[in-house]
N, C-alpha and C positions, 0 to 999 in steps of 0.2 A: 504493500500500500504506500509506502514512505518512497519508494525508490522508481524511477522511471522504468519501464518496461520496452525493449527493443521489437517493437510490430514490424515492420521490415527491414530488412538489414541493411544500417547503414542511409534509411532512408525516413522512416517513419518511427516515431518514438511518444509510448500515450503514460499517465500518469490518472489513476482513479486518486479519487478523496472524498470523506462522508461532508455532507450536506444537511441539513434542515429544510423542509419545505412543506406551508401549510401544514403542520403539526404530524410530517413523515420526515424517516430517514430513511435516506439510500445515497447511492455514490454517484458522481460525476466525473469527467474526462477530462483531462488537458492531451490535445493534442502537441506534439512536436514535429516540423516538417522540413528534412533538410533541402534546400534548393539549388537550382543546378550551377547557381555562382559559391557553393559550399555554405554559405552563411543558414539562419536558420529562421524560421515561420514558428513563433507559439501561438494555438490556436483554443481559444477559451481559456486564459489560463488558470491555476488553482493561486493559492494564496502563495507566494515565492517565497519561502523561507529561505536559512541560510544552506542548507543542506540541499536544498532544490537549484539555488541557485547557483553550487559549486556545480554538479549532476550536468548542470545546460552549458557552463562553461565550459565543460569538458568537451561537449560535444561541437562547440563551434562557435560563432559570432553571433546574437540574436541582432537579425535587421528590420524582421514588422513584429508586430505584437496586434493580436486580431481579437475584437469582441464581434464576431458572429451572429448574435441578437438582440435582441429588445430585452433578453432573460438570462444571457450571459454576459455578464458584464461585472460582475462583482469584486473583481480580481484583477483590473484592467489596472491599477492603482499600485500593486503589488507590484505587478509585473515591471510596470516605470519605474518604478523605482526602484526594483534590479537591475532592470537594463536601460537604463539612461539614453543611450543613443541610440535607442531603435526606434520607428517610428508606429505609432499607432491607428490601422484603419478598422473603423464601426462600422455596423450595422446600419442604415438609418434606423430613427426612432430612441436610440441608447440617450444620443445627445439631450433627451427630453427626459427622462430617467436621471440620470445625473450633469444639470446640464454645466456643473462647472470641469466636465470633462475636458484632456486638452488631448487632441485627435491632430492627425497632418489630414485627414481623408476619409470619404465616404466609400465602402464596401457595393456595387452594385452587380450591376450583368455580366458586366466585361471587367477583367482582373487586371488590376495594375499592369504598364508594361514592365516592368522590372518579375513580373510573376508568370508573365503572359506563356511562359517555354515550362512551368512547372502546371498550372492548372486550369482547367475551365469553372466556371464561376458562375452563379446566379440566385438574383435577391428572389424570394419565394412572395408574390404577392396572392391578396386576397381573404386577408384572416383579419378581424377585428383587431385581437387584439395579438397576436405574434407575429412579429419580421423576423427573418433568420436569410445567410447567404449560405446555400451549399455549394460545397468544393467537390472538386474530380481532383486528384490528384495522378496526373497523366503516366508517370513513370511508374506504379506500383497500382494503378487503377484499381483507384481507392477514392469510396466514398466517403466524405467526413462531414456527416450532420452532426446539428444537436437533438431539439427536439421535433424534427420533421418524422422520427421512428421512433418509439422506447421500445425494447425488448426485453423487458421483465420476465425471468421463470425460477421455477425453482432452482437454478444452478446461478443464480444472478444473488453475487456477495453483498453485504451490508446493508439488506432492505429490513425494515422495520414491519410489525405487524400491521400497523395501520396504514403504511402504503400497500402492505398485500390485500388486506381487505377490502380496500378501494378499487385496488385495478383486477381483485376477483370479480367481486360481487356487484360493483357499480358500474365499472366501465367495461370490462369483461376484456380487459386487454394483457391478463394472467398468460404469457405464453402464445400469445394473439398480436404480435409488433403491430403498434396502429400509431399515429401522431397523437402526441401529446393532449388529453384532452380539450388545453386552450384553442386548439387548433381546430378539432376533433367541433366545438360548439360555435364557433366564433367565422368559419368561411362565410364572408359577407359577399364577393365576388368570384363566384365559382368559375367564369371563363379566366380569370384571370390564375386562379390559383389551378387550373388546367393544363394551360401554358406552361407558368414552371413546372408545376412537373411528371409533363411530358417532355420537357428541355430536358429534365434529370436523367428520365429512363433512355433519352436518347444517347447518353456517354457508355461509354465499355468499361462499366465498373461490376470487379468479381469479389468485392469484400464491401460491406460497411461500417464504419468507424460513428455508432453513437456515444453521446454523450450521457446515456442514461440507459442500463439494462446491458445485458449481452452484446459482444462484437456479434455480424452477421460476416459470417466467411464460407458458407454456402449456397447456391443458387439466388446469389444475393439482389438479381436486379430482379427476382421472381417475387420476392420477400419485399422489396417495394411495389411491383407493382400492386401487390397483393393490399400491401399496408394504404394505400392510396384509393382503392377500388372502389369505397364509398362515394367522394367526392367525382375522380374519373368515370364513376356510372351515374351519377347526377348530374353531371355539366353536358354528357352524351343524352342523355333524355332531354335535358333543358330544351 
C-alpha cells in the first residue's frame, strides 16, 4: 500500500491509498506515467509524502502533474509542492472546487503537444455533475480513468462495509463495473456523453487503469462497453 507498484515495465507505475467518502472507505489510484522524453506524468495524485516523494525521484523528472476531474483533485497541493517545477493541467470544473488553485492549463480533447507522441485524450461531457479526461496511453495501450468505471468485488482491498452495502444492494454494481453513481444519475446530455464514449471505445486499449475497484486487464474494451450500455442504448433509442 505505502510503496509504488510497477504496472508496466519501465512505463507505467500506480500507487493505491484508503480514502473516506460519504461515510465509506475504500482505496484510490495515483497513476505514474513515464513519457517518451523520459521525464514523468503523475496522474490523480495521492497525498506526496516524504517516502512517496523519494519513490518518484527515483524514477525520473516529474514535468505535469494532472487532476483528471471535478473529484480528483484533492492532492493536487501535495503534489506542488513536491514537485515545484512541474506544471499542473485540470480538468475543467476543479478550478470552481478550489478556485484559488494555481494551474498552467486546461485538460480537454486534444493533449498537450508536449504529450501529443505518449496519448490520446478526451474530456467526457454530458453528466450534471462529473467532468473527468480519459487517457489512452499509446505505448502500453492503456486505459487510465477515474470514475468513468468502478470495479468493486470481493477481491477489491480496503472497502469498508458500508460501501459494500451500497454498491450491493442499492446500486447493484457489486462485481457489475458501471460508472460511478454520480454519473450513473446525473447524464443530462446523452448525445453528448455518447460521443465521448464512443471516442473511448474507438482506441486499442487491452487493460484499464481505475481509480476505484479492480485493474481491468481482460477483455477490457468488452468490460467498457459493457459498463456504458445503459446510456449507449439510451442515446441509440433517443
Amino acid at each position: 500500500m505505502n510503496d509504488l507498484y510497477k504496472y508496466q515495465k519501465n512505463a507505467i507505475w500506480i500507487k493505491e491509498y484508503p480514502i473516506r467518502y460519504a461515510g465509506t472507505k475504500f482505496n484510490s489510484r495515483m497513476t505514474i506515467v513515464r513519457l517518451t522524453n523520459s521525464n514523468l506524468m503523475i496522474h490523480s495524485p495521492c497525498d506526496i509524502d516524504e517516502p512517496t516523494k523519494a519513490s518518484i525521484n527515483k524514477l525520473g523528472k516529474v514535468e505535469f502533474i494532472i487532476a483528471p476531474s471535478n473529484f480528483h483533485y484533492f492532492y493536487i497541493s501535495s503534489a506542488q509542492e513536491a514537485f515545484p517545477d512541474a506544471e499542473t493541467l485540470i480538468c475543467p470544473g476543479v478550478e470552481i472546487k478550489i478556485p484559488n488553485i494555481k494551474f498552467n492549463w486546461f485538460l480537454g480533447d486534444q493533449p498537450d503537444p508536449r504529450l501529443i507522441q505518449d496519448f490520446e485524450q478526451v474530456l467526457v461531457r454530458g453528466s450534471k455533475y462529473m467532468w473527468e479526461i480519459a487517457f489512452f496511453h499509446k505505448k502500453t495501450r492503456t486505459l487510465i480513468l477515474v470514475d468513468l468505471i468502478e470495479n468493486f468485488t470481493d477481491k477489491t482491498a480496503g472497502v469498508s462495509w458500508s460501501l459494500k452495502f451500497w454498491w450491493k444492494a442499492i446500486f447493484h454494481m457489486w462485481a457489475n463495473p458501471k460508472p460511478a453513481p454520480e454519473y450513473q444519475f446525473g447524464w443530462k446530455d446523452k448525445k453528448s456523453a455518447c460521443g465521448s464514449l464512443n471516442r473511448i471505445l474507438q482506441w486499442d486499449f487491452d487493460k484499464i487503469i481505475v481509480s476505484h475497484g479492480d485493474l481491468i486487464e481482460e477483455n477490457a474494451k468488452k468490460v467498457a462497453s459493457l459498463s456504458w450500455r445503459r446510456i449507449l442504448k439510451c442515446h441509440r433509442k433517443a
